[in-house]
C-alpha positions in Angstrom: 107.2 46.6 121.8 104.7 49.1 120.5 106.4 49.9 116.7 106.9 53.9 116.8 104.9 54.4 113.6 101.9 53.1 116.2 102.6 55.6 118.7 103.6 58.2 116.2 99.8 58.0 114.8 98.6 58.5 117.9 100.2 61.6 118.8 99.7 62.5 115.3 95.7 61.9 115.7 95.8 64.0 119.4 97.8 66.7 117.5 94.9 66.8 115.0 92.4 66.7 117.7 94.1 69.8 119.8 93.7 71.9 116.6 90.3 71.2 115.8 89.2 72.1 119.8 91.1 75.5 118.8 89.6 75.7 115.5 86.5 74.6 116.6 86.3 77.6 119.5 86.8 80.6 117.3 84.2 82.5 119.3 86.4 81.2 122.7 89.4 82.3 124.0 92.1 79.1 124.7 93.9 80.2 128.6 97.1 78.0 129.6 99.0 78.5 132.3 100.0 75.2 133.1 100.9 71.6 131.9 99.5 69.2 134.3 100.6 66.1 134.0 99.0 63.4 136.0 100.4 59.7 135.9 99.0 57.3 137.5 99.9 53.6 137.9 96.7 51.8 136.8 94.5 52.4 133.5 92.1 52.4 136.6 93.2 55.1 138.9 93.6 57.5 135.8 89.8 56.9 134.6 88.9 57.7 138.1 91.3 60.7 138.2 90.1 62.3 135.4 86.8 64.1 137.3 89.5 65.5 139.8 91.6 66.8 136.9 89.1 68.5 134.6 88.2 70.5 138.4 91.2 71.4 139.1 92.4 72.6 135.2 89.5 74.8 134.6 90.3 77.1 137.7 93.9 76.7 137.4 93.7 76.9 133.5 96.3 74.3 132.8 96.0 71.9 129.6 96.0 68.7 131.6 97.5 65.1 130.5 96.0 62.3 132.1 98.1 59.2 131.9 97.4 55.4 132.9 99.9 52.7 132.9 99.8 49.4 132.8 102.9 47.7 132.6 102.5 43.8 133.1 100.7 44.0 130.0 102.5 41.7 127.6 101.4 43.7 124.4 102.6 47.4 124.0 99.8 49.7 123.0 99.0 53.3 123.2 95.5 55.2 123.0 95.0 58.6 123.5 92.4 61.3 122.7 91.9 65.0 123.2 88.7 66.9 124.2 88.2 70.5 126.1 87.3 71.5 129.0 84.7 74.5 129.3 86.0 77.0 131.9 83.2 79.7 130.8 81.1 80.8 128.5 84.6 82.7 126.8 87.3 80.5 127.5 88.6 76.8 127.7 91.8 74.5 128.5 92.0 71.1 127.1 92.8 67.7 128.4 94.6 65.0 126.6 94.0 61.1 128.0 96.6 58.8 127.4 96.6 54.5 128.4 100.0 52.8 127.6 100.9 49.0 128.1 103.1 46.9 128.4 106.7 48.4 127.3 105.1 51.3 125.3 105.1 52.8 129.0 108.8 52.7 128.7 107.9 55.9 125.3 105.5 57.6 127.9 107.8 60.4 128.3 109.3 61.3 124.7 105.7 60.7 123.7 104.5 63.5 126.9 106.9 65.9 125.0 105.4 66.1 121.6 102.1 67.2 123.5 103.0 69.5 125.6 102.0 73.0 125.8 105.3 75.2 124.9 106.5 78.3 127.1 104.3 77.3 129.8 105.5 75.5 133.7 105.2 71.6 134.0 103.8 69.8 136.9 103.9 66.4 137.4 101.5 64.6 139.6 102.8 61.2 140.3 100.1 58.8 141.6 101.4 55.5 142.2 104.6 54.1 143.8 107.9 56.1 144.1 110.8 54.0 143.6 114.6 56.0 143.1 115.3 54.6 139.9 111.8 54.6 138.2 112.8 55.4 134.2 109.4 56.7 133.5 109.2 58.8 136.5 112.9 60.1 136.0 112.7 61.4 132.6 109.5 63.2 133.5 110.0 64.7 136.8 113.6 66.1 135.0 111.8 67.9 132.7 109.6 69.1 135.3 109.0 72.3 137.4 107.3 70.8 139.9 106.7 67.5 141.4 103.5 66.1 143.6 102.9 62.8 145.4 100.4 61.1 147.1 101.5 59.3 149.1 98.5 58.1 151.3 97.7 55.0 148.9 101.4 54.0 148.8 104.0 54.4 151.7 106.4 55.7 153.8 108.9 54.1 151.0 107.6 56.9 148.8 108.8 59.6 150.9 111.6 58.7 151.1 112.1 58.5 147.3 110.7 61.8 146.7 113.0 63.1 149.5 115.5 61.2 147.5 114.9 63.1 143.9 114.6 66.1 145.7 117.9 66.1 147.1 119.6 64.7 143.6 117.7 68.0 142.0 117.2 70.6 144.6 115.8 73.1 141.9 113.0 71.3 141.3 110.4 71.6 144.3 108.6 68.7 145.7 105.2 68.1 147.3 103.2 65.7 148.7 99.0 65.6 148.6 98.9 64.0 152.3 101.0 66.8 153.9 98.4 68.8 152.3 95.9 67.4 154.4 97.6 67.1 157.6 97.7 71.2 157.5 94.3 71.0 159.6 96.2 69.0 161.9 98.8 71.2 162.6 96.9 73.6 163.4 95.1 71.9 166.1 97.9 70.7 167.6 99.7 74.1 167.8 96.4 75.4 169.1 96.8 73.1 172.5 99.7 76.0 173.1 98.0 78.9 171.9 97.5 80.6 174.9 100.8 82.2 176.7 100.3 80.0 179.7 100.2 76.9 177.3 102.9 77.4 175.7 105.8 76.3 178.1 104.5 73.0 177.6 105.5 72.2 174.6 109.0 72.2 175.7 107.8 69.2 178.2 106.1 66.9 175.7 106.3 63.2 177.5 104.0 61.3 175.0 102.4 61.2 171.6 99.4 58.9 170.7 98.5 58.4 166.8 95.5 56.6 165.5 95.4 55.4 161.9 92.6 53.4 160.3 93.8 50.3 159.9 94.0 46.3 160.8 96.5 45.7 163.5 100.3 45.1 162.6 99.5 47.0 159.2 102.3 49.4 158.3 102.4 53.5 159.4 101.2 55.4 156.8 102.1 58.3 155.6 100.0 60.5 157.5 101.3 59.2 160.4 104.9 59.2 159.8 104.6 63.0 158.2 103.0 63.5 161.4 105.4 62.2 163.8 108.3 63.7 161.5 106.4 67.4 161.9 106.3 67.0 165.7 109.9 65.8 166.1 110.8 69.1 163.8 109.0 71.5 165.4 110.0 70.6 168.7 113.5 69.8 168.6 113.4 65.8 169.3 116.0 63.7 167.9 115.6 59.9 167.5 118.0 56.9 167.7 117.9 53.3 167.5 118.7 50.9 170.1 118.8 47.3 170.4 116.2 47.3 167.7 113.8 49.9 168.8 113.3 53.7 167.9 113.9 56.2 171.2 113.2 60.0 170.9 114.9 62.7 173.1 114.0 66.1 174.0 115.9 68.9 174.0 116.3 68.6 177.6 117.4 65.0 177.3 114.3 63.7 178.5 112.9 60.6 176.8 109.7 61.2 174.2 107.4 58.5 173.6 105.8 58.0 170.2 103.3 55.5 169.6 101.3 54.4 166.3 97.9 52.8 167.0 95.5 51.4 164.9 92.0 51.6 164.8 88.7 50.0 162.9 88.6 51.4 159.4 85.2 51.9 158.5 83.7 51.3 154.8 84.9 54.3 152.4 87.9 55.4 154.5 91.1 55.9 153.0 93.5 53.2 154.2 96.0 54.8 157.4 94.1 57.4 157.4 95.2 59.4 160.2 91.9 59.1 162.9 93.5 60.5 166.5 96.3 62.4 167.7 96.5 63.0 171.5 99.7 63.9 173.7 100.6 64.8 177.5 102.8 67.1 178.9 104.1 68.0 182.3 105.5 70.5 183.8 106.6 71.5 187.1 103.9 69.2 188.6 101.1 70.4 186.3 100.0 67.8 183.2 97.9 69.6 179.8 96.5 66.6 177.9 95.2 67.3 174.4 93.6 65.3 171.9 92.1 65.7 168.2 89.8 63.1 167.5 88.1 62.9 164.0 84.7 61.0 163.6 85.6 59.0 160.7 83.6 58.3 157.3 81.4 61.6 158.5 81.7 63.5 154.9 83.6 64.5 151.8 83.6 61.8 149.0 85.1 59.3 151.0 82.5 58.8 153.8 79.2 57.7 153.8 77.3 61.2 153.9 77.3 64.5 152.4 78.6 66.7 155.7 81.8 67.8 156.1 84.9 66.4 157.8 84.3 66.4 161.8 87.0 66.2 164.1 86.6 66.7 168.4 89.7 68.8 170.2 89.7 68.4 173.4 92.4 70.0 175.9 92.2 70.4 179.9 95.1 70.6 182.4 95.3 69.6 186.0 95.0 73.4 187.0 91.5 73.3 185.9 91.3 74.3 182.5 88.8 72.1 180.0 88.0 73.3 176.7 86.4 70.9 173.9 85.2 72.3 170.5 83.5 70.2 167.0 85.6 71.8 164.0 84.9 71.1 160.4 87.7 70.2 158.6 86.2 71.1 155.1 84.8 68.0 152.9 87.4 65.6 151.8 87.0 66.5 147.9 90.3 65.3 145.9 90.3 67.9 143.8 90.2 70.4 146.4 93.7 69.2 147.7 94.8 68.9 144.7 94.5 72.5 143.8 95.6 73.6 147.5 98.7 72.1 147.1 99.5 73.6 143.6 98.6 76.6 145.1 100.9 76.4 148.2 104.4 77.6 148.0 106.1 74.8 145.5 109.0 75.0 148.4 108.5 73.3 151.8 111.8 72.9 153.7 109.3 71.8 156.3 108.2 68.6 154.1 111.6 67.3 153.6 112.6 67.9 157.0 110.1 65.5 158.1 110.1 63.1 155.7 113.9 62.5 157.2 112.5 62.0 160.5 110.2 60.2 159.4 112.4 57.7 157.7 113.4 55.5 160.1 110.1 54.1 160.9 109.3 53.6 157.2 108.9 49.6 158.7 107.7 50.1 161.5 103.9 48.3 162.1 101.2 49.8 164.0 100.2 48.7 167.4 96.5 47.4 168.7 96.7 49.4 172.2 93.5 51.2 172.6 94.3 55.1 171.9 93.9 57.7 175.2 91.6 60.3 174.5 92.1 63.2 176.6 89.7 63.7 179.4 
């Protein structure tokens, strides 16, 4: 184990350094309003966090700490540094990197404490896997205000764990980065019943398709899952196991199908990334079918050009009605969801609700049917 005269230097040099930025800035004015505390489970995801961070603290104005973690390491060792961050010509925040290994990961948060900005809210972005009983994440998200996921490189499993600390500390509000992101999708879906003549249909829902990018028999996601949870919610389906399969049940006793597909997964898409949703209705003889397809790796960071996010909705119904649209989903910049979800309401009842939902397919593997795109 790290000795605690190590670790004590370092937070002694990054105190040093903090003043100096201040001292160094007379002509500046230093604006907090936040402690943002990222920690991420690789030395590696941190480094590549950082850009996303120094974004998102300069309009936000927090003093951001950047931590990786590694572990397995069989050395403990700490590093750290301070620099800051220009957010104009007249002010600045600061940003505070920290590595620990091995069990000096264990010190992570007494040593968080000693650089934290005083009198000022903490948020903790966790970015990594959730487990209940995680020390390090504990004693942090405690002390916290607020607590963020994201839970698209993990699992289900996470979701559950943050529903999990939520409900052990109910004053401390939770979020999640990839219910951030499926807020486009919501709104395309509650779209298909925009109109007043559409709208009975959603009482009538016989099937729901989801496509996720992904090799066959992989896992659902998180998208997914958050996805299937918001529909069961917001439409009054229950769920229920039997003999070993899930069944869902509408209001009107009805059976619900809900099926997870995968699809091809193309270079510099996120893994489970949610690609399709499409779903049928009938009603008194009439069927609406709907469908949101996006045209993966099309833009944002994560996709081979420079365009925005594209996505196809389609909806038509055997009375005659066909409408299809192209809608830009905004580019898929991490710092931009980042900063959308601090900026959201920090309380969701909505998130939790369908993370329970969600649950009980946290095992649950995709399936290789071909998706059905509406006509």
């Amino acid at each position: 184990m790290t000795a605690p005269a190590t670790a004590g230097k370092v937070v002694a040099q990054i105190e040093r350094e903090l003043r100096a930025i201040g001292e160094g800035r007379a002509d500046g004015s230093r604006v907090l309003s936040m402690n943002l505390v990222v920690v991420a489970e690789s030395i590696e995801i941190a480094a590549r966090y950082t850009q996303v961070v120094d974004e998102v603290a300069t309009t936000l104005l927090a003093r951001a700490i950047v931590v990786g973690l590694d572990p397995a390491a069989r050395e403990g060792a700490l590093e750290g540094s301070a620099t800051s961050v220009e957010v104009d010509k007249a002010t600045f925040t600061e940003r505070v990197s920290l590595t620990a290994r091995g069990q000096t990961c264990l010190r992570i948060p007494s040593i968080l404490e000693a650089l934290l900005a005083p009198e000022v809210p903490i948020v903790l972005v966790w970015l990594g896997r959730l487990h209940p009983h995680d020390a390090v994440f504990a004693q942090i998200a405690e002390r916290a205000d607020r607590v963020l996921i994201d839970s698209e490189f993990t699992s289900v499993q996470s979701l559950v764990g943050l529903a999990g600390f939520a409900k052990a500390h109910p004053e401390i509000p939770v979020s999640d980065l990839a219910w951030t992101r499926l807020e486009p999708w919501q709104e395309l879906l509650a779209r298909f019943f925009d109109q007043p003549e559409h709208l009975p249909y959603a009482s009538f829902i016989e099937r729901v398709t989801i496509a996720q990018a992904c090799d066959p028999g992989s896992v659902v996601g998180s998208e997914a899952a958050l996805l299937v949870g918001w529909l069961g919610t917001r439409l009054g389906i229950t769920s229920y196991r039997a003999g070993g399969a899930i069944r869902y049940e509408r209001p009107d006793g009805r059976e619900v199908t809900f099926e997870v597909v995968s699809v091809p997964r193309p270079e510099g898409v996120a893994p489970a990334t949610v690609a399709e949703v499409a779903l049928v209705a009938t009603r008194d003889g009439n069927t609406l079918t709907g469908s949101v397809v996006r045209d993966l790796a099309s833009g944002g960071q994560r996709g081979r050009t420079t365009d925005a996010d594209v996505v196809t909705w389609k909806l038509s119904t055997t009375e005659g009605v066909s409408q299809d649209q192209r809608v830009r989903l905004g580019t898929n910049k991490a710092a931009k969801w980042l900063e959308r979800t601090l900026r959201r309401p920090s309380a969701d009842p909505s998130l939790l609700e369908s993370i329970a939902f969600a649950e009980k397919i946290a095992d649950d593997r995709v399936s290789d049917a071909q998706p059905a795109h509406a006509p």
